[in-house]
Structures are given as C-alpha cells and as structure tokens.
C-alpha atoms as one frame of an Amber mdcrd trajectory, in Angstrom:
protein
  50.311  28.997 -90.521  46.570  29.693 -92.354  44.393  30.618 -89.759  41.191
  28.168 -90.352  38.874  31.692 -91.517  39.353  34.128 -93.751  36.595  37.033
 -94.572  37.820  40.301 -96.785  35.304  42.693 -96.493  34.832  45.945 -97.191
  34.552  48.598 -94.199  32.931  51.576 -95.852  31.440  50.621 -99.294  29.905
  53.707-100.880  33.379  55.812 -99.692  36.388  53.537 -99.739  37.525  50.232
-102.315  39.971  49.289 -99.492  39.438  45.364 -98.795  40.188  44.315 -95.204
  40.439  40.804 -93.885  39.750  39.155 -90.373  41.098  36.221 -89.186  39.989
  34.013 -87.113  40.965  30.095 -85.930  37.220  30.051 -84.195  34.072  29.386
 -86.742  31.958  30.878 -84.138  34.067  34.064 -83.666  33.782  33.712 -87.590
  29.972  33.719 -87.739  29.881  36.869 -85.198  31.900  38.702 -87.236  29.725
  38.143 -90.220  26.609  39.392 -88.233  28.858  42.713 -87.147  29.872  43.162
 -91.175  26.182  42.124 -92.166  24.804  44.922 -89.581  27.165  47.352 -90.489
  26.241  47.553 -93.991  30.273  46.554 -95.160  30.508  44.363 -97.758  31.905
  40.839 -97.856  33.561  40.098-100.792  35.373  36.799 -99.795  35.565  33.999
 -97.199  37.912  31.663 -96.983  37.929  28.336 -95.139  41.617  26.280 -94.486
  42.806  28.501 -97.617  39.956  27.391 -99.869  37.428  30.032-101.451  33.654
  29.411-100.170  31.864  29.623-103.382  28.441  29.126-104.133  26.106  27.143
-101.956  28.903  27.060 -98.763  29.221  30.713 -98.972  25.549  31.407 -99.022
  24.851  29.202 -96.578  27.436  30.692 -93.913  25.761  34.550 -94.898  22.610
  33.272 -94.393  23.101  32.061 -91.106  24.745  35.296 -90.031  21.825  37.210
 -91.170  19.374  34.991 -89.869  20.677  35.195 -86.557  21.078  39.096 -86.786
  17.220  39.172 -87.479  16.776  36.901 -84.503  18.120  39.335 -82.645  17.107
  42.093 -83.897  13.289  40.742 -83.334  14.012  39.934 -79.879  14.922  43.035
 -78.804  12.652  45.117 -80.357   9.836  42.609 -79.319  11.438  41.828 -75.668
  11.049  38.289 -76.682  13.193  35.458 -75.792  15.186  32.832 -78.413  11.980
  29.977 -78.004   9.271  32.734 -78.747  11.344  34.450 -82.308  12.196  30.795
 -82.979   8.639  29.601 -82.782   6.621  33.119 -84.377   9.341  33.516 -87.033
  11.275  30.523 -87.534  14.940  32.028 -86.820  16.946  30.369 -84.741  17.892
  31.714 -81.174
C-alpha cells in the first residue's frame, strides 16, 4: 500500500547525487520533515501525494509553508518571542 507522502530528497547536495525518500501516512509529520530537509540545506527534488507528483503551484505551496514556519521559528528563538508576537511583527505563522 502507497503511503499518503512521498518526498525524495537529496541528503548531501554538493557531495553525493544519491536521492532518498521518506514516507510518511501523516501530512504533518510530512510538513516537519520538509522544515528538517529545508534547514539542512538537502535538496527536495520530488513530493508525492496518494502516488501523484505535486507540481507547480501544490508543490510550492507545501515548500513554502515549511519554510515559512522554519523562519517562524527561527525568529522566535533568536528574538525569545512567542508564536502571537513573530505572527503579528512578521506575518509568519506560529
């Protein structure tokens, strides 16, 4: 059985063409592991959704979240804020 998310990635960029893939039932498990990729510098070369490519505008869209909420957190650490206050100066979601 297709687990519901597929994301090939790849670990080490600049050393290695080896594509690995996570899988995942759990779109929120999914999204995590996007933020872990996104702050690790790997690079994601596909995601898959029930077996279907995310192209385009769905693809984007589930990056940009990941990255949004890596900045959120990123900005509330280094700024000992809380979600409400990096929501409200900068717009990213908690």
């Amino acid at each position: 059985m297709l687990k519901k998310f597929s994301i090939d990635y790849i670990a080490l960029p600049r050393h290695s063409t080896r594509v690995f893939t996570h899988l995942t039932d759990d779109p929120v498990q999914a999204e995590e592991f996007l933020m872990h990729l996104l702050a690790a510098g790997a690079r994601i070369t596909e995601i898959r959704h029930d077996g279907s490519i995310l192209t385009g505008h769905q693809f984007d869209k589930m990056v940009k979240v990941a990255a949004e909420r890596v900045a959120s957190r990123m900005l509330e650490e280094s700024l000992a804020a809380d979600g409400a206050e990096i929501q409200r100066r900068f717009g990213f979601a908690a």
